[in-house]
N, C-alpha and C positions, 0 to 999 in steps of 0.2 A: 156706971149706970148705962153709958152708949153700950158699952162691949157688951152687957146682959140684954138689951133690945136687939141690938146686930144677930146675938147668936137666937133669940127667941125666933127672930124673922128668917133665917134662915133655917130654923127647924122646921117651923109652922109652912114654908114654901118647899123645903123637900117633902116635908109629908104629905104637901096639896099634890106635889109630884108626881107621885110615887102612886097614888092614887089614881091618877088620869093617867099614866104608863099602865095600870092594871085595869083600869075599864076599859080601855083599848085593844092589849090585848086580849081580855077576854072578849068584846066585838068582835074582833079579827079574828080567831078561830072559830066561832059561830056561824059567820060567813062564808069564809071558805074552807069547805070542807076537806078533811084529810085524802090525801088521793090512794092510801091504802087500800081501798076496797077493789079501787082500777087497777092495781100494779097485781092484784094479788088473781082476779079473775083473767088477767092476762098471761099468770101462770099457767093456771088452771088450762087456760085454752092451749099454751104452748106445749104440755104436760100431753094434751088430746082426753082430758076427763070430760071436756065439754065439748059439741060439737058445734062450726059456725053459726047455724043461728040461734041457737040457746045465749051464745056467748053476745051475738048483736044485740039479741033482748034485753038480756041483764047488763048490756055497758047504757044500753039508749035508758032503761029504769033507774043509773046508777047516775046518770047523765042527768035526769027530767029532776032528779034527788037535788042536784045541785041548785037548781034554780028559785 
């Protein structure tokens, strides 16, 4: 009878876990945003498809994104 409460309490607290480790993460990505779009327009500018201030535009829009 312990041993079947022990294990039920233990299930019942990993699953409350497991559940708070994924609302968090999902918060935490929500928040901060992927820096893919910066890494990739700073291709672009080293490439020379964009010129300086097209390229300050779009990091300060990509920037103002963030907040």
């Amino acid at each position: 009878m312990v041993l079947v409460i022990g294990l039920m309490v233990l299930f019942w607290g990993g699953l409350a876990l497991l559940v708070v480790w994924l609302v968090r993460r999902r918060d935490r990505s929500a928040v901060t945003p992927p820096a893919e779009p910066v890494r990739m327009l700073d291709e672009r500018f080293a490439r020379g498809e964009i010129d300086e201030a097209d390229y300050q535009r779009r990091r300060d829009l990509l920037r103002d994104g963030e907040r």
